[in-house]
TIDREN-495309 format. One record per residue (C-alpha): residue number from 1; residue in one letter; x, y, z. Coordinates in Angstrom, 2 decimals. Layout:
REM residues N
 pos code      xx      yy      zz
 NUM    a       X       Y       Z
...
//
This chain:
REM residues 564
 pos code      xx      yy      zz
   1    x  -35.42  -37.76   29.36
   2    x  -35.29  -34.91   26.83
   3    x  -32.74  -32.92   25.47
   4    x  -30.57  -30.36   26.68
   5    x  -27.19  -28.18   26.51
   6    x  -24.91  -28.23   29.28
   7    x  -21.26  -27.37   29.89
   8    x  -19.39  -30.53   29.35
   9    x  -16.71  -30.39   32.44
  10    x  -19.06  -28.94   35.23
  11    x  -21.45  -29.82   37.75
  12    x  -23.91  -27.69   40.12
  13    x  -23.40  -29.06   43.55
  14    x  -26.53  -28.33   46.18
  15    x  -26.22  -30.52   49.49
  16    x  -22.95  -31.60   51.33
  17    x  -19.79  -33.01   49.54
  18    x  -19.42  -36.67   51.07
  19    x  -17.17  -36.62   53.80
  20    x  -14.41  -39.10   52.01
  21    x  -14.26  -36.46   49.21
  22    x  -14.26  -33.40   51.44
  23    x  -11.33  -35.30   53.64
  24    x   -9.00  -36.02   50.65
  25    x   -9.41  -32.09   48.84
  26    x   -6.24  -29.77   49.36
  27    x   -6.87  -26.39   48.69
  28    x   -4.92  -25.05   45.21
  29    x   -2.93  -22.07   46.47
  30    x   -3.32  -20.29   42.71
  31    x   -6.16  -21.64   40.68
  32    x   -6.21  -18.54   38.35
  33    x  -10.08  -18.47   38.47
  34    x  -10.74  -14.93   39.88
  35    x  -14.03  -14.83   43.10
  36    x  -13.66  -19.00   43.28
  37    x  -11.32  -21.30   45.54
  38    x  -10.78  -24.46   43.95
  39    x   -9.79  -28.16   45.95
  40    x   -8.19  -31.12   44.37
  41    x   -9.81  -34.14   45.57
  42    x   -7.07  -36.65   45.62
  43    x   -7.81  -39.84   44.12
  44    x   -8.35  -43.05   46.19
  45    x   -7.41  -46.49   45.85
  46    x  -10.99  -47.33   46.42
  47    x  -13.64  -44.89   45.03
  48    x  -16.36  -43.72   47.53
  49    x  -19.13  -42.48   45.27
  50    x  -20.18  -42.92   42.18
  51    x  -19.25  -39.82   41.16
  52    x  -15.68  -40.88   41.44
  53    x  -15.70  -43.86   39.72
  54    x  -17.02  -42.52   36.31
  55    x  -14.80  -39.76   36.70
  56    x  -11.97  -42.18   36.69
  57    x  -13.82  -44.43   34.16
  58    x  -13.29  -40.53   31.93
  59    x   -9.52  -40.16   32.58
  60    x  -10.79  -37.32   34.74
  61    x   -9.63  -35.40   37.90
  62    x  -12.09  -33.69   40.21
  63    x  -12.17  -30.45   41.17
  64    x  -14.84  -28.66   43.82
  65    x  -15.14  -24.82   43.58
  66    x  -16.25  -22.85   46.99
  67    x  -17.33  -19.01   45.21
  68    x  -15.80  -16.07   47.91
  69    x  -18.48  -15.76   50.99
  70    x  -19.69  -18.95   50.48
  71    x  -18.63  -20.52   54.05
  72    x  -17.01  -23.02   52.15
  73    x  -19.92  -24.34   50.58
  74    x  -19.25  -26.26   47.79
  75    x  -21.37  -24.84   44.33
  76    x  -19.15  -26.39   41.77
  77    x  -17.85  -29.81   40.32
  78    x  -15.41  -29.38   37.83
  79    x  -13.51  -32.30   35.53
  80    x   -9.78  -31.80   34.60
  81    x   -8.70  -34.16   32.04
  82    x   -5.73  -35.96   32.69
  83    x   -4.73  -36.83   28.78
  84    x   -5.56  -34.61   25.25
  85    x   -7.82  -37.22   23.74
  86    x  -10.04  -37.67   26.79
  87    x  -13.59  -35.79   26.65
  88    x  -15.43  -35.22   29.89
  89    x  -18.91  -35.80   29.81
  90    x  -21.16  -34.47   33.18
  91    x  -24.01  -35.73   32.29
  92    x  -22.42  -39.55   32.38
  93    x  -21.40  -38.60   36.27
  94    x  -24.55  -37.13   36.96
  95    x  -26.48  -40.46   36.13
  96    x  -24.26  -41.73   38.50
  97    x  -24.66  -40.17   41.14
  98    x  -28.83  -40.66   40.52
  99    x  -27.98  -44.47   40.96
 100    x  -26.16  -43.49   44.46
 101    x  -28.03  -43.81   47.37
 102    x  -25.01  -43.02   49.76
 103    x  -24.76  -39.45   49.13
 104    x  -26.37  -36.54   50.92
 105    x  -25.70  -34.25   48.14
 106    x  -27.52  -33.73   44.76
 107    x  -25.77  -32.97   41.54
 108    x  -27.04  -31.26   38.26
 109    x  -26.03  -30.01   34.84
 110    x  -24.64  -26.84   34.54
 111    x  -27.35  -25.42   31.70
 112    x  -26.26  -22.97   28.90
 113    x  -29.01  -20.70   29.17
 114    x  -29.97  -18.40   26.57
 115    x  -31.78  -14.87   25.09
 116    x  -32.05  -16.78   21.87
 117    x  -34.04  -19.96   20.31
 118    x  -32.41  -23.03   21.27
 119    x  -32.99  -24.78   17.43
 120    x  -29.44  -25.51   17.10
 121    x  -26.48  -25.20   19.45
 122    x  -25.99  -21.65   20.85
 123    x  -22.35  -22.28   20.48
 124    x  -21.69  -23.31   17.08
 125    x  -24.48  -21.96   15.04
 126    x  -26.72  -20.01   15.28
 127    x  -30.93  -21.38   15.06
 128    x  -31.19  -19.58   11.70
 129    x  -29.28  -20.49    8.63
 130    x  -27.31  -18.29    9.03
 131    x  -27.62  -15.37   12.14
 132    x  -30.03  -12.39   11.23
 133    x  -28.07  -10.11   13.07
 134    x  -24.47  -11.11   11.76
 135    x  -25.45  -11.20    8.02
 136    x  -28.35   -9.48    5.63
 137    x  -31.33  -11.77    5.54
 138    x  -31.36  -11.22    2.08
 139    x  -29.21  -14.15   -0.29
 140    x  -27.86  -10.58   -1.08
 141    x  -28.59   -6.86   -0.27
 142    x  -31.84   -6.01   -1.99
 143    x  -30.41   -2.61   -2.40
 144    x  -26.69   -3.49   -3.80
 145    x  -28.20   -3.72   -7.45
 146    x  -31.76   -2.39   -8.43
 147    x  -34.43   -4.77   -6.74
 148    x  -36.37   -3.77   -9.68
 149    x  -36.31   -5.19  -13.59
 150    x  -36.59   -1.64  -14.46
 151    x  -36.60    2.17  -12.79
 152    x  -38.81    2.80  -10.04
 153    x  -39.51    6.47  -12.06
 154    x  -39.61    5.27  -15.47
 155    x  -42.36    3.04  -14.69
 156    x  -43.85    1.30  -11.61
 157    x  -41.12   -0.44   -9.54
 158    x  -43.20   -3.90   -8.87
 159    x  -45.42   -5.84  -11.79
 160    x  -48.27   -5.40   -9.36
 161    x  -49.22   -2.45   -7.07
 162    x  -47.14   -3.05   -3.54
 163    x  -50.11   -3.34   -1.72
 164    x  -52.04   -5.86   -3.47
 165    x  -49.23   -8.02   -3.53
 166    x  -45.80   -8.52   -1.93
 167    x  -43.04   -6.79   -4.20
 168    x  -41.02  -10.16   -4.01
 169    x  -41.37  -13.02   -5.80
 170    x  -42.00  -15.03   -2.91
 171    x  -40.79  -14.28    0.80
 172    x  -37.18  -15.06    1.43
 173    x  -38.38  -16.04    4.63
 174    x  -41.55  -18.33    5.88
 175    x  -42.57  -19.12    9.77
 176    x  -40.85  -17.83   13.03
 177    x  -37.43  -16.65   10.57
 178    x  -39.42  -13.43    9.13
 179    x  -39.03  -12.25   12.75
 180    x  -35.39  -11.88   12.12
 181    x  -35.80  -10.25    8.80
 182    x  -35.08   -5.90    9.50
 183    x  -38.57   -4.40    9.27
 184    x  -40.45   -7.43   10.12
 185    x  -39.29   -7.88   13.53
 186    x  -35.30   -8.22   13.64
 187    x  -33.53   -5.61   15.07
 188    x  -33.39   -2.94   12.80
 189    x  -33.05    1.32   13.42
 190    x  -36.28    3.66   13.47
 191    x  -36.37    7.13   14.28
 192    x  -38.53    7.67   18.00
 193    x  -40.64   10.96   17.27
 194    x  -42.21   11.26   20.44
 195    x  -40.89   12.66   23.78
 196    x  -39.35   11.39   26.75
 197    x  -41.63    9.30   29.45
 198    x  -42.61   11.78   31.96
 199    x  -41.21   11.19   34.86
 200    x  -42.17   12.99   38.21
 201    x  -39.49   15.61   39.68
 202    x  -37.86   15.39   42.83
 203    x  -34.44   16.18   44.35
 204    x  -34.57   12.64   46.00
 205    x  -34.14   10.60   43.19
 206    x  -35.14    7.86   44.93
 207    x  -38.60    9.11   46.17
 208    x  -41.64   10.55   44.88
 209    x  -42.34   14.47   46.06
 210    x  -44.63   12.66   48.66
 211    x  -42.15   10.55   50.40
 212    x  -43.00    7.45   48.38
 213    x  -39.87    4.88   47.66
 214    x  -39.75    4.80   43.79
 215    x  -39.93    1.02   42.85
 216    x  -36.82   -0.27   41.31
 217    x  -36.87   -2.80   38.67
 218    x  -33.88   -5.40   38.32
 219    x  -33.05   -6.14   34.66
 220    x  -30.69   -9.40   34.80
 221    x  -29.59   -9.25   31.23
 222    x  -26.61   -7.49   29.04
 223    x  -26.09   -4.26   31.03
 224    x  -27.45   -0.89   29.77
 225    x  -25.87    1.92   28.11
 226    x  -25.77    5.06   27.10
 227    x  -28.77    6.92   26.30
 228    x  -30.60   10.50   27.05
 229    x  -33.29    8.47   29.46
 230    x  -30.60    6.76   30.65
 231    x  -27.10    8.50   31.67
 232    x  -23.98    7.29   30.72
 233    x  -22.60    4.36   30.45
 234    x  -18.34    4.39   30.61
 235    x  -16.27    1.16   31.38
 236    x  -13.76    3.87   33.08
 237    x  -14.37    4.01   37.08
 238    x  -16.84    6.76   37.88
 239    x  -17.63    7.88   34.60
 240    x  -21.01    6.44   34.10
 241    x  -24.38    8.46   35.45
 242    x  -27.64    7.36   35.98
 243    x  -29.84   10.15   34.93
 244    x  -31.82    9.93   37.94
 245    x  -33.40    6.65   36.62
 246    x  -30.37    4.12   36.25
 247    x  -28.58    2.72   39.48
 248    x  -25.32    2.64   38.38
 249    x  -22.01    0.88   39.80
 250    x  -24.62   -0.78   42.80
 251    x  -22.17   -2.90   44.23
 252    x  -22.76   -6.27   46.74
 253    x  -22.14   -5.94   49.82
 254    x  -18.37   -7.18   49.83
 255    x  -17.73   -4.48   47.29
 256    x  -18.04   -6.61   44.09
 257    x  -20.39   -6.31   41.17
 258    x  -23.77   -8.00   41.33
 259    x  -23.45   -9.10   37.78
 260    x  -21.12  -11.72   37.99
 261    x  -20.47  -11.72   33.72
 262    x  -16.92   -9.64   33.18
 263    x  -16.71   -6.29   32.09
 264    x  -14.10   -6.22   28.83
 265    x  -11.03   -4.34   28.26
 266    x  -12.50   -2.42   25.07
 267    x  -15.53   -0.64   24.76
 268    x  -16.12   -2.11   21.77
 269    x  -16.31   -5.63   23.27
 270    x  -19.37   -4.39   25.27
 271    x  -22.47   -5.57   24.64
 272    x  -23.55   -1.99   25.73
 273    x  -21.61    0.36   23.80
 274    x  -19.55   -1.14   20.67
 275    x  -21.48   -4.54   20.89
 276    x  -18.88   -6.60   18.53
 277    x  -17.16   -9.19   20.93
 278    x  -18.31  -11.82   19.04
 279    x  -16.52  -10.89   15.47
 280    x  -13.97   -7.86   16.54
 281    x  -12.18   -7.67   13.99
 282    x  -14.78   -8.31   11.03
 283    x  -18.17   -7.27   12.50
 284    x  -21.23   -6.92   12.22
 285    x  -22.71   -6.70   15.65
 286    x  -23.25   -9.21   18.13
 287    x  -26.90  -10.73   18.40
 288    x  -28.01   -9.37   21.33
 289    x  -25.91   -5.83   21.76
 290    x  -28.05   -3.40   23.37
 291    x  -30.37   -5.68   24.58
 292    x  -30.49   -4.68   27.96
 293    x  -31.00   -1.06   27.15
 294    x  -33.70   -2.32   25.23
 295    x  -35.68   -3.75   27.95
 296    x  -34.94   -0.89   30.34
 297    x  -36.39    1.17   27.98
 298    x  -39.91   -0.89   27.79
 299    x  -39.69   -0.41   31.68
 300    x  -39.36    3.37   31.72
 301    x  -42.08    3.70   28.96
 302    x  -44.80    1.75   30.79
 303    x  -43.36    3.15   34.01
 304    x  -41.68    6.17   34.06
 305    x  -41.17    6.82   37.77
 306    x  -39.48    3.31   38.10
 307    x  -35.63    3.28   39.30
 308    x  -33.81    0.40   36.95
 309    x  -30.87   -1.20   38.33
 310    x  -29.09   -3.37   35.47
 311    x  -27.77   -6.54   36.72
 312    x  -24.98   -7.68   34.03
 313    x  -25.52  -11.73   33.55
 314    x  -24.03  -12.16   30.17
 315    x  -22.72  -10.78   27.00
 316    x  -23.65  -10.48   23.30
 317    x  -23.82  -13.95   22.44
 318    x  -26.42  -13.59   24.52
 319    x  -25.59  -17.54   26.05
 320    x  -24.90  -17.53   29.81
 321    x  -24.01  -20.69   31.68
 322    x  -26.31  -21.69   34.69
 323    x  -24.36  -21.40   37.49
 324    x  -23.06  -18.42   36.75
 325    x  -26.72  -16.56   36.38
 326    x  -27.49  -18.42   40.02
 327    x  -24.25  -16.68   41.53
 328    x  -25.99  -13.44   40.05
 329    x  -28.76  -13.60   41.39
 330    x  -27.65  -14.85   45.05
 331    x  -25.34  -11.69   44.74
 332    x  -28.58   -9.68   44.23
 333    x  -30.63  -11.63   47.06
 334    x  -27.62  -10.52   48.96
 335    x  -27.57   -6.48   48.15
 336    x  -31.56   -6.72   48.59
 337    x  -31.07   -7.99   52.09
 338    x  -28.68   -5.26   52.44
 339    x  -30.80   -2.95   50.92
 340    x  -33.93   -4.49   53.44
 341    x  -31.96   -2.94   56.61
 342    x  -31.52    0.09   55.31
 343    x  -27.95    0.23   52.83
 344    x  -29.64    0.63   49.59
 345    x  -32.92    0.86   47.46
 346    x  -34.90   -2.78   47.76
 347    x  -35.55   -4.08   44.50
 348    x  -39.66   -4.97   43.65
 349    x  -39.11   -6.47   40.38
 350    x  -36.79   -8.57   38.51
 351    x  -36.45   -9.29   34.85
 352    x  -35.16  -12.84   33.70
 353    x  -34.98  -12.79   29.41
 354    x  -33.22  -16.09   29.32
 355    x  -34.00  -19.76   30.06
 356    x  -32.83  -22.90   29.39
 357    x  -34.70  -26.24   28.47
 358    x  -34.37  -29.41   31.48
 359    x  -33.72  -32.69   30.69
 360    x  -36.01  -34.37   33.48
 361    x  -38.46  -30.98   34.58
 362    x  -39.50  -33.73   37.12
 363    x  -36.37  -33.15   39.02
 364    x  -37.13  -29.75   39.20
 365    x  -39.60  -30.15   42.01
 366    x  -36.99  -31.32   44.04
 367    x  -34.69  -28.54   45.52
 368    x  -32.70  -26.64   43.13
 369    x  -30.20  -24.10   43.25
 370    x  -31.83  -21.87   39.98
 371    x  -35.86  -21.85   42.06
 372    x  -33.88  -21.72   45.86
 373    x  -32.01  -18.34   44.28
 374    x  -35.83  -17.12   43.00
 375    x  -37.80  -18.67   46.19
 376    x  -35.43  -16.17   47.97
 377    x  -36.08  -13.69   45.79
 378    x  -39.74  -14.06   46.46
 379    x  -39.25  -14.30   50.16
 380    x  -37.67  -10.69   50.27
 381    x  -40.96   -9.02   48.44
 382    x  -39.89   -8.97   44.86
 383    x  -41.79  -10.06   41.85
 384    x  -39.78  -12.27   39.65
 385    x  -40.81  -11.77   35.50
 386    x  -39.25  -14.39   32.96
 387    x  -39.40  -14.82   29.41
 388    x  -41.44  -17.98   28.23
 389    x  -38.70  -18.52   25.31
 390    x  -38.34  -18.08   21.52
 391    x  -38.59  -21.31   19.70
 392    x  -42.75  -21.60   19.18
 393    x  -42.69  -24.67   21.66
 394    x  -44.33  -26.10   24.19
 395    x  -41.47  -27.85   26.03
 396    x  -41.09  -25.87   29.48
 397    x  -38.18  -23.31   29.96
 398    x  -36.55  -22.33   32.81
 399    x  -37.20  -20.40   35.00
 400    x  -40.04  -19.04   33.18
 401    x  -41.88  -22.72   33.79
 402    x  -40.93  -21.99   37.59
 403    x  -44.68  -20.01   37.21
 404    x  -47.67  -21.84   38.32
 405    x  -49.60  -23.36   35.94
 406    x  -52.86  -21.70   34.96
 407    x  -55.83  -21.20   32.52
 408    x  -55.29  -17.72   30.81
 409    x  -58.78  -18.04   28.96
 410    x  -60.57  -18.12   32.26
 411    x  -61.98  -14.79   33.53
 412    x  -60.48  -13.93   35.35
 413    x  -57.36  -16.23   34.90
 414    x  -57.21  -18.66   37.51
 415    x  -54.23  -21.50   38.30
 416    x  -55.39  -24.86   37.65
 417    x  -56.45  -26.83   40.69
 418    x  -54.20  -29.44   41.29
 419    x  -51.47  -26.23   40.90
 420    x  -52.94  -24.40   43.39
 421    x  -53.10  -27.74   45.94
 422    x  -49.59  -28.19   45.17
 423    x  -48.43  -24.71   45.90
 424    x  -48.50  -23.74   49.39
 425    x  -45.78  -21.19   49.69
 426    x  -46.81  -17.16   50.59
 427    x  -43.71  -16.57   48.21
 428    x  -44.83  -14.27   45.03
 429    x  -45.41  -16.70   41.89
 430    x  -42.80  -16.45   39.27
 431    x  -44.25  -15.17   36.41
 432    x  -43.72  -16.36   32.79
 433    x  -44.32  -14.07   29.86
 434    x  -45.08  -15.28   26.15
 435    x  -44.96  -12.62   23.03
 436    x  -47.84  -11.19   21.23
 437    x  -47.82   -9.15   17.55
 438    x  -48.77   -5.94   17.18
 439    x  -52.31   -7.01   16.10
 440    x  -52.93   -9.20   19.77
 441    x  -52.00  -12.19   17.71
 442    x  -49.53  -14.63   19.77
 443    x  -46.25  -14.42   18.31
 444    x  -45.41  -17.66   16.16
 445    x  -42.15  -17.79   18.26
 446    x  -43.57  -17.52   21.53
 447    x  -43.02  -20.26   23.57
 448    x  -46.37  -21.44   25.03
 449    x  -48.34  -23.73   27.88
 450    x  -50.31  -23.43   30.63
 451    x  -47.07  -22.42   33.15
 452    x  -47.18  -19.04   30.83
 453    x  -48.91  -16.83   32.77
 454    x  -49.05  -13.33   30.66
 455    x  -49.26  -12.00   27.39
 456    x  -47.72   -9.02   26.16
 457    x  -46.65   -7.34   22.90
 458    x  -43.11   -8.34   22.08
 459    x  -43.20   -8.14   18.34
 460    x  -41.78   -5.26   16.22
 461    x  -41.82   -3.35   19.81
 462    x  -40.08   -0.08   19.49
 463    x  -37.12    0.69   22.38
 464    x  -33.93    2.12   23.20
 465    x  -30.72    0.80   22.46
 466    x  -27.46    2.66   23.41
 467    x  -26.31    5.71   20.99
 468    x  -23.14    4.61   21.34
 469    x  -24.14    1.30   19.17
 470    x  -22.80    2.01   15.50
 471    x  -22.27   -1.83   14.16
 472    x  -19.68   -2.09   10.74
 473    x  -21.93   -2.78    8.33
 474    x  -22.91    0.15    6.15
 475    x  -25.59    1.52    4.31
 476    x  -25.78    0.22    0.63
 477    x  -25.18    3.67   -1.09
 478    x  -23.59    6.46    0.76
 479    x  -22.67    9.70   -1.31
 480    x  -22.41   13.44   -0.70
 481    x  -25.23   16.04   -0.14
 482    x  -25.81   18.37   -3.51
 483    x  -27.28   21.05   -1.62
 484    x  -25.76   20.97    1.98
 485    x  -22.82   19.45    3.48
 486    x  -23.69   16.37    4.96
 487    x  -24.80   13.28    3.18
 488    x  -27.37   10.94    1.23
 489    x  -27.87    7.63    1.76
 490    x  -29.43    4.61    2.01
 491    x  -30.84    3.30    6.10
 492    x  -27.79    1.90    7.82
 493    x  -28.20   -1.60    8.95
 494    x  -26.60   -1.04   12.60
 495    x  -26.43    2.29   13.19
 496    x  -28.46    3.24   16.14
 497    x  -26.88    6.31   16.99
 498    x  -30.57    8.01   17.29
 499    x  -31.25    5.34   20.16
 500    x  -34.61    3.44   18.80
 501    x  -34.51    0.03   17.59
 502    x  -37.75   -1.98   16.73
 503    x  -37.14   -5.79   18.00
 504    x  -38.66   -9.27   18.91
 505    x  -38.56  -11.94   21.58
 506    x  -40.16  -13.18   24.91
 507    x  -37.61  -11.25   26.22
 508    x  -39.16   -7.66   25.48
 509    x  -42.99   -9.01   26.67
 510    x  -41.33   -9.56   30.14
 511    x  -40.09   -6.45   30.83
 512    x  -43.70   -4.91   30.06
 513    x  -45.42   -6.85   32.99
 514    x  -42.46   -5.99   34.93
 515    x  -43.36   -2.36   34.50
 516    x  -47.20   -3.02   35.15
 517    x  -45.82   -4.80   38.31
 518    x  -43.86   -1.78   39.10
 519    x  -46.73    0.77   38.43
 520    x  -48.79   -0.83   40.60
 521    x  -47.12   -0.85   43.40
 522    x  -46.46    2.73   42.85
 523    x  -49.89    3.73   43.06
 524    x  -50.33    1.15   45.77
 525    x  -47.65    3.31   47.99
 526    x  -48.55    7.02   46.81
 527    x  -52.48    5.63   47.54
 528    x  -51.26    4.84   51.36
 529    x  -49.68    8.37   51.47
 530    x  -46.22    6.89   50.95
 531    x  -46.44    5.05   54.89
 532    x  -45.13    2.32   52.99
 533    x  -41.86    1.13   53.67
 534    x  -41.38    4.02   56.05
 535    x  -42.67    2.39   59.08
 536    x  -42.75   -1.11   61.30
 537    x  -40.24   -3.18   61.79
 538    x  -38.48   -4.43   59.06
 539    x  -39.52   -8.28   59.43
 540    x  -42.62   -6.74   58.99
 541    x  -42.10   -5.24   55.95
 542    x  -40.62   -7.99   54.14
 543    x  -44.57   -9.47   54.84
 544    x  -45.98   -6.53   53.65
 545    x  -43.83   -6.28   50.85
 546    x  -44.66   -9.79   50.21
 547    x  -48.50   -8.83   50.08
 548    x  -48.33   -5.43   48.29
 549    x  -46.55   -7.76   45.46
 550    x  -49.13  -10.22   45.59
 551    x  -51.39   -7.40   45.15
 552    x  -49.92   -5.95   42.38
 553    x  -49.53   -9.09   40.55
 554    x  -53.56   -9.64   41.06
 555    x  -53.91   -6.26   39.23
 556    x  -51.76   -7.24   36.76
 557    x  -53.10  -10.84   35.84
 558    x  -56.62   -9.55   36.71
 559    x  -57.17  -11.84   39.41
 560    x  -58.51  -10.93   42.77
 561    x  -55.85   -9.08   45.35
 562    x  -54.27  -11.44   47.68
 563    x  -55.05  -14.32   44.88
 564    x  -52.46  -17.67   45.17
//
């Protein structure tokens, strides 16, 4: 048993409800949630599970939530307190139920899953003393007085030359927190000098001049904004384009959003454009705004010709809950099954930055609701990339440690044997992702263990962010221009109106194997003279897509094609 954070009042449900439950819930005619039907289960003299008992043990009510197009399929358990002092606790019913022997159905903890390290709770603090992002890393501004004991052009701003040793006393910061300082791998503005990716013309957006479907890459993550590779992003119905690249406003096929996180009132509670939902009124800017746009952007530099379609999971706390990222992703299973018969572009790869940290992985081999959603995924012909995490540990995360556990210093890298015995699905792998520095060091955050499968660069990576991200803190000095009309200044801490940010996490190493993925399969298609996808039945295809992935994910690990 290890630990882990979970939402207090809430249960995933995968299996039938008992029958004596299901036979004493009345439907709630208005529960106020918005896409969910809720039923009462009303109490009996005698428990029948359990579950019921320690509910009742709580001082609790029980609730079971059916989502819209479910066939009244129960996903949800839910505890309603019944007095002010009384403190539900899922975890206590979920032990219970493991004791119970007379259910058919299997509960589990809702999971707050996460962009960010885990080191203390996402909720109330952030892992850092205090958040990189929300104040200076500095005890104060280095640049509010003069860093210097005397003037940089009077004599020589450090008592040593800069480069022989490091113009502070010491480091403010030692170990995995220098990656949140600005300029040594937190999220900081830089000016992008070279050009756009190219990108091959066509009047089909969607296809190459050959015929070939362009692949599209899911990013299930904040959203993604407005940029000049990108479009427009506009919270006002049909103002947002895509820039040819960008699938904008893709829609399930009951008409509602894939991403199931809501889409605020104010721009300027969008992660994507004013990024400052989590202080509104005070700034600075939330710790993960624009990092969706970030990741798309590592996808159209690596590959250019990709289509992105932005899957919006959670906000810029960057904390999602569990079940909420599983109805996401069903809702995307769902459009690429659409998409499979013909209503839309079928998505090759998807991009998971966020995990979460089990308290018995052993259960996990069991069915689950989180690896069904990804098995299905899998099953349709798309590649699913996750993020191995961000708090330099071993301990699996989820769903990155869905991946099959392997030896990455064999050559090529192979799965260990008792791995590959255990895994007999045709289903693409998922693959997990850890961080390396700009020198091919691994990052000292990087999670790591032999379920991560890659390696990529994901510190002090330079990417996109929206323009329309201009955060409230200021540069340190700000005065008029002598000599023109603008201004002089100091670099401003959060403005990224140029678009480039530099940045570090898992979560930007993922993205790049998602683009190798992608690139592959591109020249897999335009090699086959773009027959691909265009012909056979469409049962067929889901095989083939199923083996063109496989392929591609051979020629990205370096592994033989075909290669389990």
């Amino acid at each position: 048993m290890e630990s882990t954070w979970y939402v207090a009042d809430r249960l995933i449900v995968h299996g039938e409800v008992p029958p004596e439950m299901w036979a004493r819930s009345r439907r709630i005619p208005d529960p106020g949630t918005p896409g969910i039907t809720l039923y009462e289960v009303e109490p009996a003299e005698s428990p029948a599970t359990r579950v019921e008992a320690e509910s009742r043990r709580q001082g609790c009510r029980i609730r079971l939530g059916v989502r819209e197009g479910a066939d009244e399929t129960v996903q949800s358990l839910y505890l309603l307190t019944e007095r002010p002092d009384v403190q539900p606790d899922a975890w206590e019913l979920r032990e219970a139920d493991l004791d119970d022997e007379s259910t058919a159905w299997r509960l589990s903890l809702d999971h707050v899953m996460t962009t960010q390290p885990f080191t203390s709770h996402p909720f109330t603090s952030h892992p850092f003393t205090s958040h990189p992002f929300t104040s200076h890393p500095f005890t104060s501004h280095p640049f509010t007085s003069h860093p210097f004991t005397s003037h940089p052009f009077t004599s020589h701003p450090f008592t040593s030359h800069p480069f022989t040793s490091h113009p502070f006393t010491s480091h403010p910061f030692s170990g995995m927190a220098e990656y949140a300082v600005p300029g040594r791998g937190g999220r900081t503005p830089v000016a992008w000098q070279g050009g756009r990716p190219a990108r091959t013309p066509h009047d089909d957006e969607r296809r190459m001049p050959d015929g070939t479907p362009r692949p599209v890459v899911a990013v299930v993550d904040t959203g993604l904004g407005s940029h000049p590779w990108f479009g427009t992003y506009s919270l006002q119905p049909g103002g947002s384009t895509g820039n040819g690249v960008v699938l904008r406003d893709v829609l399930h096929p009951d008409g509602r959003p894939i991403g199931t996180y809501p889409v605020p009132g104010q721009g300027q509670d969008d992660a994507e454009i004013g990024g400052t939902s989590a202080a509104p009124l005070t700034g600075p800017l939330d710790p993960v705004a624009g990092h969706g746009t970030f990741i798309a952007g590592i996808v159209h530099q690596i590959c250019p010709d990709a289509r992105i379609l932005p899957v919006r999971a959670v906000g810029g706390t960057g904390v999602g809950i569990e079940s909420e990222v599983i109805e996401s992703l069903e809702r995307l299973v769902a459009y690429q099954r659409a998409a499979l018969e013909g209503d839309g572009e079928p998505v090759d790869v998807v991009v998971i930055s966020m995990g979460y940290y089990h308290e018995r992985p052993e259960d996990l081999e069991i069915d689950h609701p989180l690896r069904g959603v990804l098995d299905a995924l899998g099953e349709s012909g798309a590649a699913v990339v996750a993020a191995s995490g961000n708090d330099g540990s071993t301990r699996p995360e989820y769903p990155a440690a869905f991946a099959p556990a392997g030896d990455r210093r064999a050559q090529p890298p192979v799965t260990v044997p008792e791995e590959r015995e255990r895994r007999s699905t045709p289903l693409p792998a998922v693959l997990a992702v850890g961080a390396l520095n700009p020198d091919g060091t691994t990052a000292l955050f990087s999670n790591d263990g032999e379920w991560v499968t890659h390696m990529r660069p994901g510190a002090a990576v330079v990417s996109t962010v929206p323009t329309t991200l201009d955060g409230p803190l200021t540069p340190s000095v700000r005065l008029k221009e002598r000599l023109g009309d603008g201004h002089r200044a100091t670099i401003d801490p959060e403005g990224f109106d140029g678009g480039f940010a530099s940045w570090s996490g898992t979560s930007f190493a993922a993205p790049v194997v998602a683009a190798e993925i992608a690139q592959h399969l591109l020249d897999a298609r335009s090699g086959a003279g773009g027959r691909r996808g265009r012909a056979g039945r469409r049962l067929d295809d889901r095989a083939r897509r199923r083996e063109d992935v496989w392929g591609a994910i051979a020629q990205v690990t370096g592994g033989p094609a075909g290669a389990r």
